[in-house]
Every structure is written in C-alpha cells, then in structure tokens.
C-alpha positions as a LaTeX table, in Angstrom:
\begin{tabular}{lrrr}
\hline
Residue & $x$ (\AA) & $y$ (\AA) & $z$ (\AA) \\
\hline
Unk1 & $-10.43$ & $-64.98$ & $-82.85$ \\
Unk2 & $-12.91$ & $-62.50$ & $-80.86$ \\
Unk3 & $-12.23$ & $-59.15$ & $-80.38$ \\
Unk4 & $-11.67$ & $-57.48$ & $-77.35$ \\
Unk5 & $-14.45$ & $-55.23$ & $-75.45$ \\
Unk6 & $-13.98$ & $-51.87$ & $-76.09$ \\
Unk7 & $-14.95$ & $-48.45$ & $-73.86$ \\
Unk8 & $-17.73$ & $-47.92$ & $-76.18$ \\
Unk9 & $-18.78$ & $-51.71$ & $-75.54$ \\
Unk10 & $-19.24$ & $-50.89$ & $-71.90$ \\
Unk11 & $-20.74$ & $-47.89$ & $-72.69$ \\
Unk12 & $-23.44$ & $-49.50$ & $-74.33$ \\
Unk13 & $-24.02$ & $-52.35$ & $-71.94$ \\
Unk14 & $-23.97$ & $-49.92$ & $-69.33$ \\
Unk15 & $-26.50$ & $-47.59$ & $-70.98$ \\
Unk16 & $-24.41$ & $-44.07$ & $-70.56$ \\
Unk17 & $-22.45$ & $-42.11$ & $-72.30$ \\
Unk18 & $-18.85$ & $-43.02$ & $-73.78$ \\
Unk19 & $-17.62$ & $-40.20$ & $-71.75$ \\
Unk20 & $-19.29$ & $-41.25$ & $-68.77$ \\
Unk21 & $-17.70$ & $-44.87$ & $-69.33$ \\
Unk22 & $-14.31$ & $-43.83$ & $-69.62$ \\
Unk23 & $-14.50$ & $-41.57$ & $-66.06$ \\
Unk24 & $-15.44$ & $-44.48$ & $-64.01$ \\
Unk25 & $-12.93$ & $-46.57$ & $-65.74$ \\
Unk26 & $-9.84$ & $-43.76$ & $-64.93$ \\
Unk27 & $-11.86$ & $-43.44$ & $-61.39$ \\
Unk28 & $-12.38$ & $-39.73$ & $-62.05$ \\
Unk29 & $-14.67$ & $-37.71$ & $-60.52$ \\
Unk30 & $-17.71$ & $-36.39$ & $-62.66$ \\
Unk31 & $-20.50$ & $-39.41$ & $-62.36$ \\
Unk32 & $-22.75$ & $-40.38$ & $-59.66$ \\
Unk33 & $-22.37$ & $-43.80$ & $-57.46$ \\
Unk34 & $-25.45$ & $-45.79$ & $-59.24$ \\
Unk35 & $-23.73$ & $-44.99$ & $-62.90$ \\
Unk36 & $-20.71$ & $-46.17$ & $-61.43$ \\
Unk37 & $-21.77$ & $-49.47$ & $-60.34$ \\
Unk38 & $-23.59$ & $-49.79$ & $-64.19$ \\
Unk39 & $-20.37$ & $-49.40$ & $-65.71$ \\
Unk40 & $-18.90$ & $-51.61$ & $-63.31$ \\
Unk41 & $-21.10$ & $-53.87$ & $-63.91$ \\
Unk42 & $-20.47$ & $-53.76$ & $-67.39$ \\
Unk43 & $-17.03$ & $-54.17$ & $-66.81$ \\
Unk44 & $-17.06$ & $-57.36$ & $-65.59$ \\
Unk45 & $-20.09$ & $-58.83$ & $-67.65$ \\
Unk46 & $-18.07$ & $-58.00$ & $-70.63$ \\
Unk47 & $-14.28$ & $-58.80$ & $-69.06$ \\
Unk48 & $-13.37$ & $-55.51$ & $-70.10$ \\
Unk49 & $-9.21$ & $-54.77$ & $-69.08$ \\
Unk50 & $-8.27$ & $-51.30$ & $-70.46$ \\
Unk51 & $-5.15$ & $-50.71$ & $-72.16$ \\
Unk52 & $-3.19$ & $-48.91$ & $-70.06$ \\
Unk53 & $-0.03$ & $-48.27$ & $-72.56$ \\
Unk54 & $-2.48$ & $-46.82$ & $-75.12$ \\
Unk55 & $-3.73$ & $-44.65$ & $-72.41$ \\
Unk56 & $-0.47$ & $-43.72$ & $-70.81$ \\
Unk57 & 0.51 & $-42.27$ & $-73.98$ \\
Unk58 & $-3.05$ & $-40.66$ & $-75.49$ \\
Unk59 & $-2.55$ & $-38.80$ & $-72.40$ \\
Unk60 & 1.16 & $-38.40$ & $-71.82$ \\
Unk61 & 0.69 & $-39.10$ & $-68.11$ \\
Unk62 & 1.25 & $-41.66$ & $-66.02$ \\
Unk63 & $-1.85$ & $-42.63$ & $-63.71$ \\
Unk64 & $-0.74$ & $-41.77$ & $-60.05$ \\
Unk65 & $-1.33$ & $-40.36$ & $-56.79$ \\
Unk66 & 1.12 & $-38.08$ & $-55.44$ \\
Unk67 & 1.51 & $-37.69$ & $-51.60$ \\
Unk68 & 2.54 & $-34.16$ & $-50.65$ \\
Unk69 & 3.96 & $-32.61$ & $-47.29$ \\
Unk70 & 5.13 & $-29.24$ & $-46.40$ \\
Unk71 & 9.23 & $-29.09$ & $-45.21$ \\
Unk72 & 8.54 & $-26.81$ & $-41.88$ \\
Unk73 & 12.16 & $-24.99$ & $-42.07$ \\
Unk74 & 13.82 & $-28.32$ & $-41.85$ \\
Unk75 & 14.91 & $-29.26$ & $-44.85$ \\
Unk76 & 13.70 & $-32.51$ & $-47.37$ \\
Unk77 & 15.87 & $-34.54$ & $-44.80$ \\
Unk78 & 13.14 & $-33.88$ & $-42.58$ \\
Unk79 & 10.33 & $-36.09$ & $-44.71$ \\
Unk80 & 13.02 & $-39.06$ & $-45.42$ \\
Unk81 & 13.54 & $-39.50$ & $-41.54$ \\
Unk82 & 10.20 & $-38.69$ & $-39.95$ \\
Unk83 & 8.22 & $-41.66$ & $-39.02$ \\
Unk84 & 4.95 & $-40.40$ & $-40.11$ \\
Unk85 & 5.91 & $-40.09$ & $-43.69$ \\
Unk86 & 6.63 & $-44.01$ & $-43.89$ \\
Unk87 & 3.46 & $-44.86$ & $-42.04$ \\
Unk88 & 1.41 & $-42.75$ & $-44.40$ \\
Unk89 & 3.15 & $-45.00$ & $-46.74$ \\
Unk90 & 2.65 & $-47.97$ & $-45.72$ \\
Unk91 & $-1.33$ & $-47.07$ & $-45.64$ \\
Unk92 & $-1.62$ & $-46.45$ & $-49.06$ \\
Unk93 & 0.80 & $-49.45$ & $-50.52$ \\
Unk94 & $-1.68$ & $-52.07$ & $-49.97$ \\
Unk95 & $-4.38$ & $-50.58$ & $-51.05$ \\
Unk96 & $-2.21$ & $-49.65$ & $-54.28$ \\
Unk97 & $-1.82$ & $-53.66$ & $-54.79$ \\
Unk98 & $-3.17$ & $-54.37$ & $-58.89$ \\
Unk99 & $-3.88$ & $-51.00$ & $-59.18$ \\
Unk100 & $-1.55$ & $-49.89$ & $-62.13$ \\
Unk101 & $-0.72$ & $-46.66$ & $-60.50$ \\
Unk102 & 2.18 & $-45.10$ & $-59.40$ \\
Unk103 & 2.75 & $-43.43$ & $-55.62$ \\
Unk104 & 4.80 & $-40.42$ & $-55.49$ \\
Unk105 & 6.23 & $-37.98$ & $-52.87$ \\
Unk106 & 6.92 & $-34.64$ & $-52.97$ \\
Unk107 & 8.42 & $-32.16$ & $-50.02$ \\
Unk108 & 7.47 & $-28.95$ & $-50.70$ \\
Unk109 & 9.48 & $-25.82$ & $-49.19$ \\
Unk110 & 7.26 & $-23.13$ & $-47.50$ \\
Unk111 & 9.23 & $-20.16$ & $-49.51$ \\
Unk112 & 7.61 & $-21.82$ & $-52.65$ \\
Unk113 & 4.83 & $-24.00$ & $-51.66$ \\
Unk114 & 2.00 & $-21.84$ & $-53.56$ \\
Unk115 & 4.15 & $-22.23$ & $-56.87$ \\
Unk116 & 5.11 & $-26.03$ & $-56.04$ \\
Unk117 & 1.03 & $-26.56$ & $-55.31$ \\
Unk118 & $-0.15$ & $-25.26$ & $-58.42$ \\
Unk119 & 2.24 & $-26.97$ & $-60.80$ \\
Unk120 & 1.21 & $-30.51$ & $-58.59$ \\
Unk121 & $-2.71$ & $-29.76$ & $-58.71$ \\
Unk122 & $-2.27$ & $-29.04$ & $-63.14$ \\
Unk123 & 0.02 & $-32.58$ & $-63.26$ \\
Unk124 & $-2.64$ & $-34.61$ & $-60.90$ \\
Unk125 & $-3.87$ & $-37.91$ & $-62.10$ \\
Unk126 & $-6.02$ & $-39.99$ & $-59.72$ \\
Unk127 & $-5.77$ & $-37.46$ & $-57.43$ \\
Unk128 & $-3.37$ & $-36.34$ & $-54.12$ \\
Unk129 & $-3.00$ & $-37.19$ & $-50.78$ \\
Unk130 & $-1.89$ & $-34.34$ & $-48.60$ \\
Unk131 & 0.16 & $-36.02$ & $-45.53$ \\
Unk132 & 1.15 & $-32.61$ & $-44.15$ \\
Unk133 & $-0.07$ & $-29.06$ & $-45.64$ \\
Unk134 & $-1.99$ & $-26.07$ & $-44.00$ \\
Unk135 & $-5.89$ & $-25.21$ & $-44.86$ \\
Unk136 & $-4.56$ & $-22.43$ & $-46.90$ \\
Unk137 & $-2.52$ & $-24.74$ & $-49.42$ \\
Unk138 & $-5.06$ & $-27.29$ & $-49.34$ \\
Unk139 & $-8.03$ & $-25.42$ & $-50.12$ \\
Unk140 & $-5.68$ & $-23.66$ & $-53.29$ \\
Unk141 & $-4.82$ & $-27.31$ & $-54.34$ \\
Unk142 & $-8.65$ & $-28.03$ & $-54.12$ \\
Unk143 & $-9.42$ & $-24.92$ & $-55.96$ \\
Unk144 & $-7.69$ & $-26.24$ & $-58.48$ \\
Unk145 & $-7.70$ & $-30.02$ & $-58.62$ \\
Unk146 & $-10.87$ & $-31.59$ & $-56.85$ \\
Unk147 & $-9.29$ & $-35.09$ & $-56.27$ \\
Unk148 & $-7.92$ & $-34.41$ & $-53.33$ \\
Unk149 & $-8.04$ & $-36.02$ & $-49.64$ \\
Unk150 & $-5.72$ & $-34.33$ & $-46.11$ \\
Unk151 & $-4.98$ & $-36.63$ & $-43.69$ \\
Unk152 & $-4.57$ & $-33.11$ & $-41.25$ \\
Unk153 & $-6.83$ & $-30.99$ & $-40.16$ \\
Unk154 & $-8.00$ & $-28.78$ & $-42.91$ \\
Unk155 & $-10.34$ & $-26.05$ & $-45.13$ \\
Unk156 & $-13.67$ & $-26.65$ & $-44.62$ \\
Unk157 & $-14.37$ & $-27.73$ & $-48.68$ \\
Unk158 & $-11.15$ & $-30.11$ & $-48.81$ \\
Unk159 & $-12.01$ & $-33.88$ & $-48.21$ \\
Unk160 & $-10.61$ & $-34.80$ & $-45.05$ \\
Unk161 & $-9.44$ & $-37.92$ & $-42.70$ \\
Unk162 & $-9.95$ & $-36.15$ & $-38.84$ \\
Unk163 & $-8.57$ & $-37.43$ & $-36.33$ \\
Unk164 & $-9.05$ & $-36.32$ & $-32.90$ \\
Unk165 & $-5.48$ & $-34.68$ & $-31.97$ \\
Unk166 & $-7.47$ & $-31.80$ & $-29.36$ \\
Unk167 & $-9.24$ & $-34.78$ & $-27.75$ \\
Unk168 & $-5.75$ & $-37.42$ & $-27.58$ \\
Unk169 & $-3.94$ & $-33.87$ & $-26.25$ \\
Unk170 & $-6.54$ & $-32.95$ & $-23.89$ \\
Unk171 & $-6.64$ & $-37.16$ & $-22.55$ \\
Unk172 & $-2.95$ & $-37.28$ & $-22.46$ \\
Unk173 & $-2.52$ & $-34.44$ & $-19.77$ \\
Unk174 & $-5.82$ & $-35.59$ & $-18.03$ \\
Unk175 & $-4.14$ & $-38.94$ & $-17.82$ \\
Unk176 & $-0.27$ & $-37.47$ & $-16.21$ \\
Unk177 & $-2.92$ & $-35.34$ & $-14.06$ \\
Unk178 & $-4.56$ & $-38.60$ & $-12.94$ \\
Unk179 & $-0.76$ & $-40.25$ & $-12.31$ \\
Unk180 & $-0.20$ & $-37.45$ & $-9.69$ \\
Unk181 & 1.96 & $-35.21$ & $-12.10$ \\
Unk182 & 1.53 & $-31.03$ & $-11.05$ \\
Unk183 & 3.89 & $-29.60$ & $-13.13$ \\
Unk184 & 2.70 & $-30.86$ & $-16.73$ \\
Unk185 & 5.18 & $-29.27$ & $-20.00$ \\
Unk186 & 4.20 & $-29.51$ & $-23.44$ \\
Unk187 & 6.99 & $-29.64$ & $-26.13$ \\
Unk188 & 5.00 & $-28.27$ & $-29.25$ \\
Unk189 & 5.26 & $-29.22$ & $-33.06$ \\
Unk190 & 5.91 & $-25.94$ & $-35.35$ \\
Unk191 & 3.44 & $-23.64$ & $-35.44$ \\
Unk192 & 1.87 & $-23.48$ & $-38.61$ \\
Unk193 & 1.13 & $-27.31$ & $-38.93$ \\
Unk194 & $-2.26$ & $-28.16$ & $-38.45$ \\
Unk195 & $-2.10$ & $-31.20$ & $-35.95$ \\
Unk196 & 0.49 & $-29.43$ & $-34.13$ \\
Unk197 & $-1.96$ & $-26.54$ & $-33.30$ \\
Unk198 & $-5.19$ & $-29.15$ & $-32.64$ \\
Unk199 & $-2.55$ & $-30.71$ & $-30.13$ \\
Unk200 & $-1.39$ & $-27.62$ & $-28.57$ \\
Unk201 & $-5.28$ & $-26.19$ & $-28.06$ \\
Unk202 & $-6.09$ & $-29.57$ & $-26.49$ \\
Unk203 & $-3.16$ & $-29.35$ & $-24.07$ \\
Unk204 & $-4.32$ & $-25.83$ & $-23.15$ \\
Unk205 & $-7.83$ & $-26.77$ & $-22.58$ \\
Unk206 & $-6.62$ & $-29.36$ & $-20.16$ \\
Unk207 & $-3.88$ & $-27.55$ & $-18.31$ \\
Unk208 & $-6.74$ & $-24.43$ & $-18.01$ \\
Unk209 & $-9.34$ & $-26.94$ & $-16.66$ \\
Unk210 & $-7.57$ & $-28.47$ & $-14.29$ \\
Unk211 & $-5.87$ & $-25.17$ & $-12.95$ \\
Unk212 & $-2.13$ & $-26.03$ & $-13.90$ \\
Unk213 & 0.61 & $-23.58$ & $-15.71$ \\
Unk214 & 1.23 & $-23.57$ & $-19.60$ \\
Unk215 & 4.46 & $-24.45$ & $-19.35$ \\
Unk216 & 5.50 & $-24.93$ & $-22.93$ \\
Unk217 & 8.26 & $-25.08$ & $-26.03$ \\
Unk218 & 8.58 & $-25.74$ & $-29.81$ \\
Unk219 & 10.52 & $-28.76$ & $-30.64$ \\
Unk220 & 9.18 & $-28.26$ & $-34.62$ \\
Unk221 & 8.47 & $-32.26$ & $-34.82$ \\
Unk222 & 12.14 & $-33.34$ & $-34.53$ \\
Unk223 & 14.33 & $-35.38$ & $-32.45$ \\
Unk224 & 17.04 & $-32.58$ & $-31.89$ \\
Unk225 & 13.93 & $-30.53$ & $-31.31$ \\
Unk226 & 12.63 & $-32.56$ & $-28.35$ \\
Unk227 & 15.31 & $-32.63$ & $-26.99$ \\
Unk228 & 16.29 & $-28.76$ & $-27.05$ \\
Unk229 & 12.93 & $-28.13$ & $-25.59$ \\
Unk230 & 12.92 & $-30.42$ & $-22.49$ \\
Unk231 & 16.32 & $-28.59$ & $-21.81$ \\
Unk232 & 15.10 & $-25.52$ & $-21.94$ \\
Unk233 & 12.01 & $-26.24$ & $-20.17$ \\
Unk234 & 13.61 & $-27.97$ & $-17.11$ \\
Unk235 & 15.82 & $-25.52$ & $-17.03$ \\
Unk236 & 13.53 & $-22.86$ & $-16.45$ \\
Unk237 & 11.56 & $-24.94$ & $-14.38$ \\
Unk238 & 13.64 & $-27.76$ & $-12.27$ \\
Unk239 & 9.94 & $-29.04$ & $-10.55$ \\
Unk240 & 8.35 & $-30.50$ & $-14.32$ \\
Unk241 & 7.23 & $-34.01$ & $-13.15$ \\
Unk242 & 5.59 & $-34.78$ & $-16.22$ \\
Unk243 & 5.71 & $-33.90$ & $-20.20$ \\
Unk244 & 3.00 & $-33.99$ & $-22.93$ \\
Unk245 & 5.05 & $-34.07$ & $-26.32$ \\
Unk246 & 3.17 & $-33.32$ & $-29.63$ \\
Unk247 & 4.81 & $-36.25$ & $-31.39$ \\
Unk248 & 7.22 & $-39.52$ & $-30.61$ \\
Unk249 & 10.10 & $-38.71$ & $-32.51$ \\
Unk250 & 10.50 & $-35.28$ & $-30.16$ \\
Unk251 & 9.32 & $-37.34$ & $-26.84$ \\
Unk252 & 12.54 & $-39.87$ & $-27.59$ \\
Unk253 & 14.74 & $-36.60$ & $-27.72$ \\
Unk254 & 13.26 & $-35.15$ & $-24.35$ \\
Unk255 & 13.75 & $-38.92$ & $-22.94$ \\
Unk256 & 17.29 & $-38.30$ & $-23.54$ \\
Unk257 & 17.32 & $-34.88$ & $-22.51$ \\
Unk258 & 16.06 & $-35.73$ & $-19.23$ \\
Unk259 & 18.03 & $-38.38$ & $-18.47$ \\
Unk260 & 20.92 & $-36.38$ & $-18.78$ \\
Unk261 & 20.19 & $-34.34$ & $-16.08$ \\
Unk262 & 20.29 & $-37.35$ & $-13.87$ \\
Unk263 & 16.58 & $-37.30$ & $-13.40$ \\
Unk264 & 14.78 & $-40.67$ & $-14.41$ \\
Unk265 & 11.44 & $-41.03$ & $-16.44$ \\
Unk266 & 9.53 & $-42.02$ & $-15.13$ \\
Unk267 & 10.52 & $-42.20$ & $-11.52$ \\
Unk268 & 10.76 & $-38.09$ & $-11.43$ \\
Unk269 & 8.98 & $-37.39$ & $-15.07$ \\
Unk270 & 6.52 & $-38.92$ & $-16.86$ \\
Unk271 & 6.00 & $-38.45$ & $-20.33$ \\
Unk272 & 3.44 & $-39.24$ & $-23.05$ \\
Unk273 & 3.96 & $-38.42$ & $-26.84$ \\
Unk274 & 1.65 & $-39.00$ & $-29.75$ \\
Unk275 & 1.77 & $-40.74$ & $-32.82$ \\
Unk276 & 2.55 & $-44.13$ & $-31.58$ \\
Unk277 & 5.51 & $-44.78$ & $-34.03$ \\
Unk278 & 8.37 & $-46.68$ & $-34.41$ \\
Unk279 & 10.34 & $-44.00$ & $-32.16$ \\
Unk280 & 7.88 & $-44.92$ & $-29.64$ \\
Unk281 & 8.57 & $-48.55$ & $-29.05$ \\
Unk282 & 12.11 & $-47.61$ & $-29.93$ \\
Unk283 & 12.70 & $-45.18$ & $-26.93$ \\
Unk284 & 14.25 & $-46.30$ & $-23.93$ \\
Unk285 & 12.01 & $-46.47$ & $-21.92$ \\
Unk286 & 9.44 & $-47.18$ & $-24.40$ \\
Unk287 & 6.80 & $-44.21$ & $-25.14$ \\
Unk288 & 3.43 & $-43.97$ & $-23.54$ \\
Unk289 & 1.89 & $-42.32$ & $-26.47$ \\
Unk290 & $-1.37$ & $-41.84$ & $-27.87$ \\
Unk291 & $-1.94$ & $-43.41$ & $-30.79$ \\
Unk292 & $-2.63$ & $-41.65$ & $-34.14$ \\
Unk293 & $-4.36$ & $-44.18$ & $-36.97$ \\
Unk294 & $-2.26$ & $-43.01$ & $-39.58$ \\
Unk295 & $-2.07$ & $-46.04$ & $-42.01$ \\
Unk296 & $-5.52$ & $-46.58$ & $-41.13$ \\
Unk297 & $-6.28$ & $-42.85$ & $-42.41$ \\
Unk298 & $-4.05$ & $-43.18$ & $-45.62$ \\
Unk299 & $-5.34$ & $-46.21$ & $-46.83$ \\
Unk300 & $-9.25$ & $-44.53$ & $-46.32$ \\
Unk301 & $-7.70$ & $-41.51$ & $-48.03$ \\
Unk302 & $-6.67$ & $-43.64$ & $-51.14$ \\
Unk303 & $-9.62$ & $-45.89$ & $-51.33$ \\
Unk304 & $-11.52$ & $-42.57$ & $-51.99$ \\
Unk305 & $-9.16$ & $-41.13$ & $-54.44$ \\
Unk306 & $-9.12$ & $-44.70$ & $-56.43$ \\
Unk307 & $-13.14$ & $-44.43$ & $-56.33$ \\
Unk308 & $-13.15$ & $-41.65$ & $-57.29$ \\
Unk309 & $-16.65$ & $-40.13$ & $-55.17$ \\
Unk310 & $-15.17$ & $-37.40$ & $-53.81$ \\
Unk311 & $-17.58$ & $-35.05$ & $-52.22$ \\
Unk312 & $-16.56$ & $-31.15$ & $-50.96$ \\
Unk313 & $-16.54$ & $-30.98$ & $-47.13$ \\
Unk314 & $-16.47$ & $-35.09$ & $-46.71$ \\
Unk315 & $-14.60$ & $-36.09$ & $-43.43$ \\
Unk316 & $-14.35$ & $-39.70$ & $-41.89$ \\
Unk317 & $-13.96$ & $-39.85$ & $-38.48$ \\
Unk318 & $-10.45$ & $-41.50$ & $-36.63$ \\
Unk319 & $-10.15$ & $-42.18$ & $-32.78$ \\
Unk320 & $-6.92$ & $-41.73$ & $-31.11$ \\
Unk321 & $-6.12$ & $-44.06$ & $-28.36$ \\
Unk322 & $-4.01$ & $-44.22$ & $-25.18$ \\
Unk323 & $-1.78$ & $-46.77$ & $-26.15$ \\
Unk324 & 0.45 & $-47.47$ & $-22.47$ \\
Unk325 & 4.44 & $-48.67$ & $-22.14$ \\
Unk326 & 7.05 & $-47.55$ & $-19.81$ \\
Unk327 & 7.72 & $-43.44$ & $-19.43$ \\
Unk328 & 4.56 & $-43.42$ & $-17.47$ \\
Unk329 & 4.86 & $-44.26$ & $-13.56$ \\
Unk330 & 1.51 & $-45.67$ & $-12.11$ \\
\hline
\end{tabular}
C-alpha cells in the first residue's frame, strides 16, 4: 500500500521551507505569489489532500471566516432582517463551495465593539470579512489580525472592496433633477456608518451644484426609519417632489409614508433608493434604485481571504449602476 504525501513531501518538491508549505496550504498570509504557485504546484503533482481533523485539533480551531457588522442602536434584529446582510451572504457561499471552512456572523454592539473586535481578530482563522464597521474598528481589527477585507469604505491600510456610493448618490439626484424634480429630500442612513456618510456627501455635492436645498433626515437604514423620515420631511415641507433614500429597505418605508398622505409616487414624488435589494423589487411601486454589487464585492472579498495575498492599502474597484422600475415618473 503507498503512503500518503505528506507537508514535508510538498515541501520538498516545492523547494521551500516546511513552514512555508504549510502557510500556502492553510492560505495564510506570510509567502509571496511565485512560492505559492510552487507549492501549488506541488500539491497537485503529488495529490496531496491535508488532513483536516488532525489539523482541526493540533490547532483547536476550526478553519473559518467570520463576517462581522456593527448593530447601529438597533438591536441584533437589525442584521437578521436587513437585506444586505443576506446578500453579503450569498456572495461568499459559492465561493465557500469544497472549501472545508466554516462562515460565521457576528453583530457587534457599539457600547462594546472595541472589546468584541479584539477577542474576533485573536480567534481569526482564514481571515474576516467586515460587512459593516467604521475605519476606526477596522483599522484596530487590522492592527491586530492582517487577514482582513471591508466591503465599506474604510482606513487607509485595511484591504478594501470600494464601491462608488458618493458617485451612485451624486447620479441619483442628478437623475430626479433631470426628471423635472425641484424639491429633492434625502432620508439618510445613521451617521457613523461609512456608506451612509459617502451617500450623504454625494447627495450634498449634487443638491449644492445644481443650486437646490438640503432638505434631509436620518432613517438609520430601517424600514420604520424611512418611513418616520419622509413624514417628517413632508411635513415640514408639503412641495418635496422627489426623494433620494440612502438604502431600499428605508425607500419602501417612505413609499408607504407617502402614500398615506394621499400623494402618489411617482405621479407627485419620485423616489430612488440604493442597494437594489429584494425590498426594491418588493416595493409597491417597485424601487428605482441604484444598484450596489454587493455579492459581487463579498465573493472578491473571500476569494482574497481564501488566497491568502493580502496586501495593506489593496482596494478593487465596484461600479454602482442606475438600475430603473416604477417610483420614477419620466
């Protein structure tokens, strides 16, 4: 009966180090690209499969990549029913498939999310995806754990997926401009997440430009939120014909607020969120939105991790995209 290849079999094929080996084998950080593709290489000249019990329990952890968001005063509930969250899923599944990993998710409260990142960066495996933290908490994680990829706008030394949220705010108002709107509202995401600030600056840049009012109020990413603001909005000013929202699950609460003021979107408002979500298509009417590439960024996000070339400062570029349905007139 032959044996089985062992680490220090590819090793030797390879012509590096046993330590070297075994990092490009857990796809952790530490060798260059061209020693990677040697032990690669080696890998599948010698049909190499690591045991993955005996190395669950040398090391007493479980090979994974964690996904971590920040609860913005709302509570875990908030991450369980938020869109985003299972788009950012669905990214990273696939791209999971034969990998013997495990996902997980954590919400983290803001009264403890130094503490929480800390303990999270000291248990990381393969690495972590942060769906929803600010630059602050991202560049501590970093500090401490260098396998680590946002998917939000973020510290200048933390590996990054950017999409353009000031340029899809900044197009969306352009666009209600171009549809003969005057009176253009924003309903704002809370104020410490990153896209939420990106979107408000590009709605400011626009509104400035083009000589229009800020006319605007926090709906903290949330249906009820939405839906609060476009009350409070139209009732301080009855003339809004049109609404920028900051994300689709608030735009579907402002659709309803509106329409229970007897006004009609988009006869008398128009309105165009962002994300391009489920609560999009599921809003009635149907969202004009601009669309955010978010399983498109995860699955990027965990292709790197699972490489394991992570480089400080890396970004990879994501367009967002007018995508058009009903709650625009025109």
């Amino acid at each position: 009966m032959s044996l089985q290849p062992t680490i220090a079999d590819v090793a030797r094929v390879a012509g590096v180090s046993r330590a070297t080996a075994s990092r490009v084998i857990n796809n952790e950080p530490g060798a260059s690209l061209p020693l990677r593709e040697r032990v690669r290489a080696a890998v599948s000249e010698l049909g190499y499969q690591p045991n993955e019990t005996a190395r669950a329990l040398a090391t007493g952890r479980q090979r994974a990549i964690d996904v971590i968001a920040v609860s913005y005063g709302a509570g875990i509930g908030w991450l369980g029913t938020h869109p985003y969250f299972s788009r950012v899923l669905a990214g990273m599944m696939p791209v999971l498939e034969g990998v013997n990993a495990q996902l997980r998710l954590h919400a983290i409260g803001q009264e403890n999310a130094a503490e929480a990142i800390d303990e999270l960066a000291a248990n990381a495996t393969l690495g972590a995806v942060l769906a929803d933290i600010t630059p602050e908490l991202a560049a501590r994680f970093h500090h401490r754990c260098r396998r680590v990829v946002s998917l939000v706008p973020t510290d200048p030394s933390v590996p990054g997926m950017q999409a353009d949220n000031i340029g899809g705010a900044y197009s969306a108002v352009n666009r209600l401009h171009e549809l003969g709107c005057r009176r253009i509202a924003a309903i704002n995401g809370p104020a410490l997440n990153p896209c939420a600030i990106d979107r408000r600056t590009g709605y400011l840049r626009a509104v400035q430009r083009l000589g229009l009012a800020d006319l605007s109020a926090d709906g903290n990413f949330l249906q009820a939120g939405g839906y609060r603001a476009a009350q409070q909005l139209l009732d301080q000013d009855p003339d809004i014909d049109g609404m920028f929202i900051a994300c689709d699950l608030m735009a579907a609460g402002a659709v309803q607020a509106i329409t229970s003021t007897g006004r009609r979107v988009p006869d008398q408002v128009s309105i165009i969120g962002f994300d391009d979500s489920i609560a999009a298509v599921c809003a009635n009417p149907p969202l004009t939105t601009m669309r955010l590439p978010v399983e498109e960024m995860a699955a990027a996000a965990t292709r790197l991790l699972l490489e394991g070339s992570l480089v400080p400062g890396h970004r990879q570029q994501f367009p967002v995209e007018l995508v058009v349905r009903q709650s625009t007139r025109g």
